[in-house]
ROKOL-8692 format. One record per residue (C-alpha): residue number from 1; x, y, z negated. Coordinates in steps of 0.25 Angstrom, whole numbers, plus 5000, padded with zeros to 4 digits. Each point is the difference from the previous one (the first is absolute). Layout:
N
(NUM; (X; Y; Z)) ...
END
This chain:
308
(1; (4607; 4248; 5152)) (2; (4986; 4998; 4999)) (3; (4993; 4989; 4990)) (4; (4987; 4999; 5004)) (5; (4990; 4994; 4989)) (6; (4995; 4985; 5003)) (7; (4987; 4995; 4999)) (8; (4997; 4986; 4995)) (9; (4985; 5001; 5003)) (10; (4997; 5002; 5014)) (11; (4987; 5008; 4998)) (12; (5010; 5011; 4994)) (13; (5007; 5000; 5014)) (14; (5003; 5016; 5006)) (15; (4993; 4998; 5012)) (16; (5007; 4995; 5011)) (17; (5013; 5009; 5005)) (18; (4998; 5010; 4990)) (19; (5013; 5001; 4994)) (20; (5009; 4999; 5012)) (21; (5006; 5013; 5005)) (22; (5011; 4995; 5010)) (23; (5002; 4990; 5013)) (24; (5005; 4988; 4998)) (25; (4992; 4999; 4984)) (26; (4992; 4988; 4994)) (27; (4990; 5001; 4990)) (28; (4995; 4988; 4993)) (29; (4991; 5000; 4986)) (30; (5004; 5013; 4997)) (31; (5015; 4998; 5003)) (32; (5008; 5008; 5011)) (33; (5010; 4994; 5007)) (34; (5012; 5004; 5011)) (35; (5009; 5013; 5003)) (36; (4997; 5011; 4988)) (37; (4996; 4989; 4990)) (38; (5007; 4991; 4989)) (39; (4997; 4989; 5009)) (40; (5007; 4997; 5015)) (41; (4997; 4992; 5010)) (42; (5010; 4992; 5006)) (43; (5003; 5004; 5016)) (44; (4994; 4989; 5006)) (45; (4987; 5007; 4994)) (46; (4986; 4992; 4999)) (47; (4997; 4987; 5011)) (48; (4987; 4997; 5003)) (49; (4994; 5015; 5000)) (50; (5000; 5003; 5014)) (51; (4999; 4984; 5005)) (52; (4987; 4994; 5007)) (53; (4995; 4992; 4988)) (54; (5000; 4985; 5003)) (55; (4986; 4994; 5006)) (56; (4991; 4990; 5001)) (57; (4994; 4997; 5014)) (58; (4987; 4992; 5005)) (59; (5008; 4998; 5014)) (60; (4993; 4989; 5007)) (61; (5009; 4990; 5008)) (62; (4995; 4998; 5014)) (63; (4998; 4984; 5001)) (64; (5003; 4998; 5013)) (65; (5007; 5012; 5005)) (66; (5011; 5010; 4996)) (67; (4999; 5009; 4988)) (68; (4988; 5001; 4991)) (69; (4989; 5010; 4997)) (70; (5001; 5012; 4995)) (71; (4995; 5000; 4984)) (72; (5000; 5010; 4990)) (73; (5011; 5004; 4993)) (74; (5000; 5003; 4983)) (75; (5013; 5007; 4994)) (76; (5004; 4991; 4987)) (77; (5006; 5008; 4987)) (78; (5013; 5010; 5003)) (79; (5011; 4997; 4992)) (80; (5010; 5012; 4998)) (81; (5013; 5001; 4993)) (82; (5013; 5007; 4997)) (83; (5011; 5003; 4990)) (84; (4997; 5009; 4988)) (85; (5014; 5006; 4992)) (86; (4997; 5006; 4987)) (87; (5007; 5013; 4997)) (88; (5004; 5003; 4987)) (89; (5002; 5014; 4994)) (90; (5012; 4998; 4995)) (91; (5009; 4989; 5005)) (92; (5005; 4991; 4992)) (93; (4991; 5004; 4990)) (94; (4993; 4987; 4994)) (95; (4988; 5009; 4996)) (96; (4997; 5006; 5011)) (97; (5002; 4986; 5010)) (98; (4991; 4995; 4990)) (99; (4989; 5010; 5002)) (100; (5000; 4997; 5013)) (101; (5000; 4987; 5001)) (102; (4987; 5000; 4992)) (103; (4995; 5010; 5007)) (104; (5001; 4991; 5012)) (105; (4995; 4988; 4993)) (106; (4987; 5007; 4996)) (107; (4996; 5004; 5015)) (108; (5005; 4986; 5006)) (109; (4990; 4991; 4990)) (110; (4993; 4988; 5006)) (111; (4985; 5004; 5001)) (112; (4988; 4996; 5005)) (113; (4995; 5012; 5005)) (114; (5005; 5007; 5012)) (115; (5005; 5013; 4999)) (116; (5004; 5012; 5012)) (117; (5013; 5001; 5006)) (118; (5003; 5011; 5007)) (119; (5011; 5004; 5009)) (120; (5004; 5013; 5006)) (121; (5009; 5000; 5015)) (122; (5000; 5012; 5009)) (123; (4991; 5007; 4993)) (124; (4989; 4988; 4999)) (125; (4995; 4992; 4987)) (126; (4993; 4987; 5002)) (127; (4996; 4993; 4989)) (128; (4996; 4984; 4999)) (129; (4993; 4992; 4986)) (130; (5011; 4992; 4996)) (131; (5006; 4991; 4988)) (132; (5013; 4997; 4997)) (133; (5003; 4985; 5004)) (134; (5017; 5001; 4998)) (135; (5008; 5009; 4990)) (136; (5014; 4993; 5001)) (137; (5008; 5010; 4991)) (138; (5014; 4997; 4999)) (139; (5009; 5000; 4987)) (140; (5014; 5000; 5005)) (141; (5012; 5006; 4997)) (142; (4997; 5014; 5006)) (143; (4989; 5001; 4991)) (144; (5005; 4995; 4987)) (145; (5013; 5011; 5003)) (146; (4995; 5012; 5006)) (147; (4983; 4997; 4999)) (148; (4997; 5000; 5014)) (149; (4991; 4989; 5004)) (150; (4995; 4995; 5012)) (151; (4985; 4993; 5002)) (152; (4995; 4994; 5012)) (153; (4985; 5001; 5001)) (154; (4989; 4995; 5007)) (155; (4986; 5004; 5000)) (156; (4988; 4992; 5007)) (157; (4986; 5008; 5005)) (158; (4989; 4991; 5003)) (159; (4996; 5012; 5010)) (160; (5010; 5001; 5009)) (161; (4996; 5014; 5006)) (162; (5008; 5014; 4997)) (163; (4990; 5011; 4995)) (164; (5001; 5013; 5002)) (165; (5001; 5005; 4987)) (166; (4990; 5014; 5002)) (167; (4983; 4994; 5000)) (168; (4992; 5004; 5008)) (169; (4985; 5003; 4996)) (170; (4988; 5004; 5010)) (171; (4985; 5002; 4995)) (172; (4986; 5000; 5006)) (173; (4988; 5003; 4997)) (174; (4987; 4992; 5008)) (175; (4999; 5008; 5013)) (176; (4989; 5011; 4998)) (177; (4991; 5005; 5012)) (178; (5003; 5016; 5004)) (179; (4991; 5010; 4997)) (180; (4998; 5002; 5014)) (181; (4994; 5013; 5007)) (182; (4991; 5010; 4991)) (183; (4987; 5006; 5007)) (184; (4997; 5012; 5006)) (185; (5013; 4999; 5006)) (186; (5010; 5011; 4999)) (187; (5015; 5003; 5008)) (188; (5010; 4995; 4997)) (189; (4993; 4987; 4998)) (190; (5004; 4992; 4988)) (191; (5000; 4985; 4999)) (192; (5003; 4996; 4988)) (193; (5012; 4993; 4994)) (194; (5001; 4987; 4997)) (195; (5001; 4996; 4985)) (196; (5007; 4986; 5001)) (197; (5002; 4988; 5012)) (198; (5001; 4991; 4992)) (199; (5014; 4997; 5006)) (200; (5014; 5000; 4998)) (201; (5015; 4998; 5006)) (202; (5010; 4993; 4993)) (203; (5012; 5000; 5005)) (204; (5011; 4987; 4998)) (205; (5012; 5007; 5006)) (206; (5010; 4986; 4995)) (207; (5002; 4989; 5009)) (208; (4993; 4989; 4993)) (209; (4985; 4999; 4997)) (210; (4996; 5007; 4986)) (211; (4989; 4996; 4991)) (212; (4991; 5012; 4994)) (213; (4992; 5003; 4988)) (214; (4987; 5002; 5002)) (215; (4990; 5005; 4990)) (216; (4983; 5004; 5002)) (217; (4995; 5009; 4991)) (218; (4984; 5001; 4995)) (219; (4991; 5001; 5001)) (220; (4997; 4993; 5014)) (221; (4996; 4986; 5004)) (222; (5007; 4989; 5008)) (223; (5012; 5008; 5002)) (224; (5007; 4997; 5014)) (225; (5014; 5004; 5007)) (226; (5002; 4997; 5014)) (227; (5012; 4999; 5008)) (228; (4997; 5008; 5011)) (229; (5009; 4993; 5011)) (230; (5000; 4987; 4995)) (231; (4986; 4999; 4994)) (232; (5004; 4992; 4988)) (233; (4991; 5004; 4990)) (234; (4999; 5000; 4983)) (235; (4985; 4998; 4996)) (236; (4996; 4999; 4986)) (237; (4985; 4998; 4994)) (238; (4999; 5007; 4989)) (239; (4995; 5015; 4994)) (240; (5009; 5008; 4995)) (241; (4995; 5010; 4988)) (242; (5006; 5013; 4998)) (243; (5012; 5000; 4994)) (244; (5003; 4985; 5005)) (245; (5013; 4998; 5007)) (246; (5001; 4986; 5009)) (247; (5016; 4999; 5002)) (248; (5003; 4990; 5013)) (249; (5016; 4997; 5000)) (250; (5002; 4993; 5012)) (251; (5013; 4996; 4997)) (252; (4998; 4992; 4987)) (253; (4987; 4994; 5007)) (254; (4990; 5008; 4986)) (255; (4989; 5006; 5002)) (256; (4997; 5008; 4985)) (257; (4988; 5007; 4995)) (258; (5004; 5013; 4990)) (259; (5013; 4993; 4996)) (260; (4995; 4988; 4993)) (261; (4990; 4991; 5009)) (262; (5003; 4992; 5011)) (263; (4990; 5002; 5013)) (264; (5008; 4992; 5008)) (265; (4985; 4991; 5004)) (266; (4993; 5012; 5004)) (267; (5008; 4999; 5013)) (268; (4988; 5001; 5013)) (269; (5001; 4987; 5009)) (270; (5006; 5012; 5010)) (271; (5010; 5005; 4991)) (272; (5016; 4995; 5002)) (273; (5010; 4994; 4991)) (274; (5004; 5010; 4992)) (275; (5015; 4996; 5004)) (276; (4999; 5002; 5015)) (277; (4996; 5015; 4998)) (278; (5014; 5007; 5004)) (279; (5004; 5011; 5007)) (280; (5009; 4997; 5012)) (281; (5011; 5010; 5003)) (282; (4995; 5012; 5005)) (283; (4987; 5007; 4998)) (284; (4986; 4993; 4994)) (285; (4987; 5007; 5002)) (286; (4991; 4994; 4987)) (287; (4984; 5003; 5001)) (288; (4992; 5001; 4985)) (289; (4985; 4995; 5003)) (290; (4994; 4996; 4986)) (291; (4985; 4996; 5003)) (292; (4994; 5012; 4990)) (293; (5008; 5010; 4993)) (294; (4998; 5012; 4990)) (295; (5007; 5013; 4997)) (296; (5015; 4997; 4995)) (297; (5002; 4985; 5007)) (298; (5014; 5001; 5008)) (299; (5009; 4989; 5007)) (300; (5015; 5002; 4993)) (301; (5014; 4992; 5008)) (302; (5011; 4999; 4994)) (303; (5013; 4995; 5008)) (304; (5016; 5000; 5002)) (305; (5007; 4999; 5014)) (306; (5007; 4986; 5000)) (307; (5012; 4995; 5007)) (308; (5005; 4987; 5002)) 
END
């Protein structure tokens, strides 16, 4: 049976789905879990994984009519559970039942950082940031006689979406005239390639909208990316030297110059919030126009699919 080492700190974490190698396997700080591994899941496998989180609603009723406007609707945190049965060795052995019962104990800590689960069925792994929020690990007769023991577990991710767990990447340079036509002319014609648009496609191919990574690269000045279909545009005033890096999470709402500083107020009076900058299922066509650029400034995305 496999023991897979545990992790206590999360930045030591294998990266998300890394360690599972058949259907129906969990893999949580480090630990596997399900069919191969020192550590079942019980039948009635995981609730809450492929649910419709819960949600809030700005539904307006009508005041003198039936129903109500329609309003927007936000997903609350996912809760997801199931039953864990540790798997000793050697049954009966007290050593053995003890092992992995710590084992167990070290990956189902309560922590303040969120950590990736992931979950393999039919051939795909999705993965949400999550904390454990339940370890109910029962110490009853089966357990104390033959070491197998049985632990209901709940863990709560503040982000309810499903990522896959491959990311995706697309860079761009700021879009470069062609060379054009050269003179005298001569056949075949040539009309020169073009270096860089100055566009990219990313492609969300979940079912709920993802948030992406983006990071301008020096040197150039007021770097910009516009969303072509929507127009929803990020603007920000500020020169970027050679060598700078200006690192816009749009999930997490930051906006960080070369790992340390926060840019955040250099945000244009045209530029978006930073957390309404999603890609919608489907395909998103991204446009990189910083105001002035120089040789080696380039536009980076960095995204997952998401499902609900």
């Amino acid at each position: 049976m496999d023991r897979t080492t545990v992790y206590p700190d999360p930045a030591m974490d294998p990266a998300p789905g890394s360690l599972i190698t058949g259907e129906g396997q969990i893999q949580w700080a480090g630990l596997l879990m399900g069919p191969g591994t020192a550590y079942g899941i019980d039948r009635g496998g995981l609730t809450g994984w492929e649910d419709l989180p819960e949600f809030d609603t700005s539904d307006a009723d009508h005041p003198t009519s039936h129903g109500a406007w329609a309003g927007a609707r936000y997903a609350k945190p996912r809760k997801i559970g199931g039953t864990v049965w540790t798997l000793p060795e050697t049954a009966g052995d007290s050593a053995s039942a003890l092992t992995a019962t710590r084992v167990l104990r070290q990956a189902l800590l309560l922590g303040d950082e969120e950590r990736w689960l992931a979950v393999r069925l039919h051939g795909e792994t999705l993965a949400v940031r999550a904390r454990v929020s339940q370890r109910v690990l029962a110490a009853d007769r089966v357990y104390a006689t033959q070491g197998v023991s049985r632990a209901a577990v709940q863990w709560y991710a503040t982000d309810p979406r499903r990522y896959l767990v491959i990311e995706q990447t697309a860079v761009t340079g700021p879009p470069l005239p062609e060379s054009g036509l050269s003179w005298p002319l001569t056949w075949p014609l040539y009309w020169g390639r073009t270096v860089s648009t100055g566009d990219v496609v990313a492609a969300n191919d979940g079912s709920a909208p993802t948030h992406p990574v983006i990071t301008f690269s020096g040197p150039c000045t007021n770097p910009t990316v516009t969303e072509r279909t929507s127009d929803r545009r990020l603007r920000y005033t500020i020169r970027l030297a050679a060598g700078d890096q200006l690192v816009v999470d749009t999930g997490a709402g930051t906006v960080t110059l070369n790992g340390t500083a926060s840019r955040r107020h250099t945000a244009a009076p045209d530029s978006g919030p930073e957390e309404l900058f999603a890609f919608a299922p489907g395909v998103t066509q991204l446009a990189f126009r910083p105001a002035d650029f120089g040789a080696g400034a380039q536009m980076s995305v960095r995204w997952r699919s998401a499902e609900w």
